[in-house]
LUMNU-768064 format. One record per residue: residue in one letter; x, y, z of N, C-alpha, C in turn. Coordinates in Angstrom, 2 decimals. Each point is the difference from the previous one (the first is absolute). Example, Ala and Ser with C-alpha at 12.3 -4.5 7.8 and 13.67 -1.06 7.14 Angstrom:
# LUMNU-768064
+------+---------+---------+---------+---------+----------+---------+---------+---------+---------+
! code !  n.east ! n.north !    n.up ! ca.east ! ca.north !   ca.up !  c.east ! c.north !    c.up !
+------+---------+---------+---------+---------+----------+---------+---------+---------+---------+
!    a !   13.19 !   -5.69 !    7.80 !   -0.89 !     1.19 !    0.00 !    0.90 !    1.20 !    0.00 !
!    s !   -0.35 !    1.05 !   -0.72 !    0.82 !     1.19 !    0.06 !   -0.77 !    1.09 !    0.73 !
+------+---------+---------+---------+---------+----------+---------+---------+---------+---------+
END
This chain:
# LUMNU-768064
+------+---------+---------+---------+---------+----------+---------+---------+---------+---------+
! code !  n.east ! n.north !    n.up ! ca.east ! ca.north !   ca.up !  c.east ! c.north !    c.up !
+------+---------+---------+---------+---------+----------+---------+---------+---------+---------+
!    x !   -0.33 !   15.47 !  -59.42 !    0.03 !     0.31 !    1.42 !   -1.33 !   -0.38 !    0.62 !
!    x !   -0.18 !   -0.29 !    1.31 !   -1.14 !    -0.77 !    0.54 !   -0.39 !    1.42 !    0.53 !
!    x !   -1.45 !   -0.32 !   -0.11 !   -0.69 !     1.42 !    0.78 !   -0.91 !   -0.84 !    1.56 !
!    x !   -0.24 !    0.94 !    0.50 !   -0.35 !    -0.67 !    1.90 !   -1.18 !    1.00 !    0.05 !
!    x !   -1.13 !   -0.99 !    0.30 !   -1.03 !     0.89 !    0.43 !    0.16 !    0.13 !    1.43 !
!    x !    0.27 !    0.81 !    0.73 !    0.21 !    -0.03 !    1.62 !   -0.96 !    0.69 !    0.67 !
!    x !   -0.48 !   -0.55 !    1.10 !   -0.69 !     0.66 !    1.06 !    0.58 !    0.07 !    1.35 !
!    x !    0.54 !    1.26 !    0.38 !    0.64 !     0.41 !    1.19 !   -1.00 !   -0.56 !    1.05 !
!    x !    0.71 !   -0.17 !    1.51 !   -0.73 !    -0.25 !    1.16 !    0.32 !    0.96 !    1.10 !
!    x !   -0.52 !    0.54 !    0.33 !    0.26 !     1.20 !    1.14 !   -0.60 !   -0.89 !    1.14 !
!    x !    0.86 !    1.02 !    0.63 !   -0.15 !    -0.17 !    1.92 !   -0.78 !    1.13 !    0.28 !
!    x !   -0.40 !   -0.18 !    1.44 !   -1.18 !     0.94 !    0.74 !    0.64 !    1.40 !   -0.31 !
!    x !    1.44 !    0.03 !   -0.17 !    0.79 !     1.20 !    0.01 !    0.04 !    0.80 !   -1.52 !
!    x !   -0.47 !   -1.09 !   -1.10 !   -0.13 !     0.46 !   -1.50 !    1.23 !   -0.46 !   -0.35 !
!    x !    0.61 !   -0.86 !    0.23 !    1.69 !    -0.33 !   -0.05 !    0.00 !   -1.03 !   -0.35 !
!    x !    0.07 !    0.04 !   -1.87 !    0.52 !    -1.12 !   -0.34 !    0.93 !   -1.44 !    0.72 !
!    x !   -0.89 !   -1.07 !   -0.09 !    0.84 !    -1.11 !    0.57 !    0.21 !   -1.20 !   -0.52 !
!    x !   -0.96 !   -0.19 !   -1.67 !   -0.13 !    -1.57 !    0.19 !   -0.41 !    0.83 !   -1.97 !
!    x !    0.40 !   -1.07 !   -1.29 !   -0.37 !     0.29 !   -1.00 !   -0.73 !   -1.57 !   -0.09 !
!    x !   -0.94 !    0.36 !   -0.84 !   -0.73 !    -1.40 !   -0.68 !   -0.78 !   -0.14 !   -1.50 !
!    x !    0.86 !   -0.60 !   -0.40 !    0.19 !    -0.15 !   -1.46 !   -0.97 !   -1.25 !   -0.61 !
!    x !   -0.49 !   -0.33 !   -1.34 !   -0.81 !    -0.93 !   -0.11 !    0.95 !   -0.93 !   -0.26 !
!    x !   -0.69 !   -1.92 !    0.19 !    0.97 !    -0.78 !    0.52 !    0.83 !   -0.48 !   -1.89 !
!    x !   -0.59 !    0.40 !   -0.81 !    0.47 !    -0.28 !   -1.18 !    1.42 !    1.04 !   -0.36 !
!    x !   -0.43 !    1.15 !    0.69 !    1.55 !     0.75 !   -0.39 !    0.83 !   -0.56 !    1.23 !
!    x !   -0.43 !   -0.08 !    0.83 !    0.89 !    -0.76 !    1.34 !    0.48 !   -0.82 !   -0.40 !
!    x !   -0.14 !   -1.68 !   -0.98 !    0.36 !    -1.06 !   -0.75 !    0.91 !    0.65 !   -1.00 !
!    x !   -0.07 !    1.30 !   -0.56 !    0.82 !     0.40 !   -1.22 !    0.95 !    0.62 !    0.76 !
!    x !    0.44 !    0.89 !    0.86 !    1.15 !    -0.05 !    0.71 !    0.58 !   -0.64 !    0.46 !
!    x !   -0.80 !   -1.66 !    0.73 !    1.11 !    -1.30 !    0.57 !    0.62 !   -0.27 !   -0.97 !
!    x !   -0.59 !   -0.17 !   -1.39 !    0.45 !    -0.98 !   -1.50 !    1.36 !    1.20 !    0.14 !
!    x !    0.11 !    1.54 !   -0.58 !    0.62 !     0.20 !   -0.17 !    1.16 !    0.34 !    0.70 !
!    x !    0.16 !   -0.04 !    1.33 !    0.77 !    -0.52 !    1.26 !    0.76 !   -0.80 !    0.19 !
!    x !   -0.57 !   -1.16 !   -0.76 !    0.38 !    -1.93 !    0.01 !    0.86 !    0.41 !   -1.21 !
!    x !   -0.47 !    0.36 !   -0.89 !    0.85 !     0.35 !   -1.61 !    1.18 !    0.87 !    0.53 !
!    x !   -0.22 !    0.61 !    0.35 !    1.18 !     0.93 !    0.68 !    1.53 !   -0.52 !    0.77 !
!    x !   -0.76 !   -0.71 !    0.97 !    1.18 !    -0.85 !    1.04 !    0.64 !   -1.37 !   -1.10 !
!    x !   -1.57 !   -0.30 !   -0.68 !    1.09 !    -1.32 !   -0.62 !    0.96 !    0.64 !   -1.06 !
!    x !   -0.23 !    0.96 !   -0.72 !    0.92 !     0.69 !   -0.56 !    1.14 !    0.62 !    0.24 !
!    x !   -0.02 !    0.00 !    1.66 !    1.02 !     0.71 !    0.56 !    1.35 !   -1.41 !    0.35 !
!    x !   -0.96 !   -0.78 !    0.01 !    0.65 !    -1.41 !    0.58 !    0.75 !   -0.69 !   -1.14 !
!    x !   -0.86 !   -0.01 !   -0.76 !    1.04 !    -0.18 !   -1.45 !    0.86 !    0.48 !   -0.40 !
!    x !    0.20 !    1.84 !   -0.10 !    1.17 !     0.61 !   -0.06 !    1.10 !   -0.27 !    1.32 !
!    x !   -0.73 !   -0.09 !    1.24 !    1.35 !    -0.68 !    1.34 !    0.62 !   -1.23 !   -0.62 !
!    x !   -0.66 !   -1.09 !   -0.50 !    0.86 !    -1.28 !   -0.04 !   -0.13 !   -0.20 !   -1.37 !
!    x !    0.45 !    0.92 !   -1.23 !    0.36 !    -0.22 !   -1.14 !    0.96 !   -0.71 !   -0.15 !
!    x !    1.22 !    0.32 !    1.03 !    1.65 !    -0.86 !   -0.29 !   -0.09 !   -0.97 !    1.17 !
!    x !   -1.14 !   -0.68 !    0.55 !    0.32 !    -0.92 !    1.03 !   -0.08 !   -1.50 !   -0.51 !
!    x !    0.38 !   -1.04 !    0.67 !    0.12 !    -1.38 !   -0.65 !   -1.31 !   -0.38 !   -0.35 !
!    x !   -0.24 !   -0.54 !   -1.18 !   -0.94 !    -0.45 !   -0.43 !    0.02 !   -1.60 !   -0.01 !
!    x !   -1.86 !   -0.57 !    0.44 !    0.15 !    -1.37 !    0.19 !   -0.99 !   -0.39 !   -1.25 !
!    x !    0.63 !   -1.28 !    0.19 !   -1.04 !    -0.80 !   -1.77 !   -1.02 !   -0.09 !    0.59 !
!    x !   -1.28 !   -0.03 !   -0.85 !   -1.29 !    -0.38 !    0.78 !    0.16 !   -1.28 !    0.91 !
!    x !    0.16 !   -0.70 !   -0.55 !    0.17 !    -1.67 !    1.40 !    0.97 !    0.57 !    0.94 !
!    x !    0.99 !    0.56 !    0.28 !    0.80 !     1.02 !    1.02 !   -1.12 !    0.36 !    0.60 !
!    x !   -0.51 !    0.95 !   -0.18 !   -1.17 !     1.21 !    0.59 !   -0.82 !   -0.83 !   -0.14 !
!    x !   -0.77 !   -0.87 !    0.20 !   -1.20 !    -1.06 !    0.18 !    0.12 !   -0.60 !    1.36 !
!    x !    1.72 !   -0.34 !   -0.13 !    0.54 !    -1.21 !    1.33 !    0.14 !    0.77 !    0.96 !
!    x !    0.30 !    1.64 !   -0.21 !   -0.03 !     1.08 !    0.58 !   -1.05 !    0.11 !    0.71 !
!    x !   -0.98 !    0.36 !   -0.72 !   -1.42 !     0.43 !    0.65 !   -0.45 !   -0.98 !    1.12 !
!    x !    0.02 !   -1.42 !   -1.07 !   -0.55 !    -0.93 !    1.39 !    0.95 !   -0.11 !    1.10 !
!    x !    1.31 !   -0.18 !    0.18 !    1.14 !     0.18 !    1.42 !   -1.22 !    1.29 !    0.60 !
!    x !   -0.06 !    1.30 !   -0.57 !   -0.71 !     1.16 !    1.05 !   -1.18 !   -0.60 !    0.61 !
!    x !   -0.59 !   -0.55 !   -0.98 !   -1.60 !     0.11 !    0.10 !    0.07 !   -1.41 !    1.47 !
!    x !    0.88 !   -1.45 !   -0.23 !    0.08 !    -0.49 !    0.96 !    0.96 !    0.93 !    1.37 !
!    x !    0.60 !    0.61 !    0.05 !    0.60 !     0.27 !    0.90 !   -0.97 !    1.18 !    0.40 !
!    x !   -0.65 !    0.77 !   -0.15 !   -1.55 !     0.88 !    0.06 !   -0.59 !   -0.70 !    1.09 !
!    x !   -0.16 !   -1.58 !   -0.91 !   -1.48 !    -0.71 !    0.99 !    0.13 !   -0.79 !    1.12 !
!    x !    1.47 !    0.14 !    0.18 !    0.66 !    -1.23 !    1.05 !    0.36 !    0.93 !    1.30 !
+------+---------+---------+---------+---------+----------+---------+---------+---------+---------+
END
């Protein structure tokens, strides 16, 4: 389990508003975030059509030109 060194930010009122964390545990929650969704994405399209790599290549570039045009 990840531990968070945190330092609260109060308002003039003493009212928590804002947490700030150091930027290395900040990087270890995106990683495990990204791990998360792509994992989630994999279990969504387990039974969906699958393309051969040269499929999904000719794929990518059609997006990537239709992106830049």
């Amino acid at each position: 389990m990840l531990s968070f060194h945190k330092n609260y930010v109060l308002d003039e009122y003493e009212k928590t508003v804002a947490v700030q964390i150091p930027i290395v545990e900040f990087e270890q929650i995106e990683k495990v975030l990204e791990n998360y969704g792509l994992a989630k994405l994999m279990d969504e399209t387990q039974n969906d059509e699958r393309l051969s790599g040269e499929a999904a290549q000719q794929y990518y570039q059609w997006l990537k030109n239709d992106v830049e045009s």
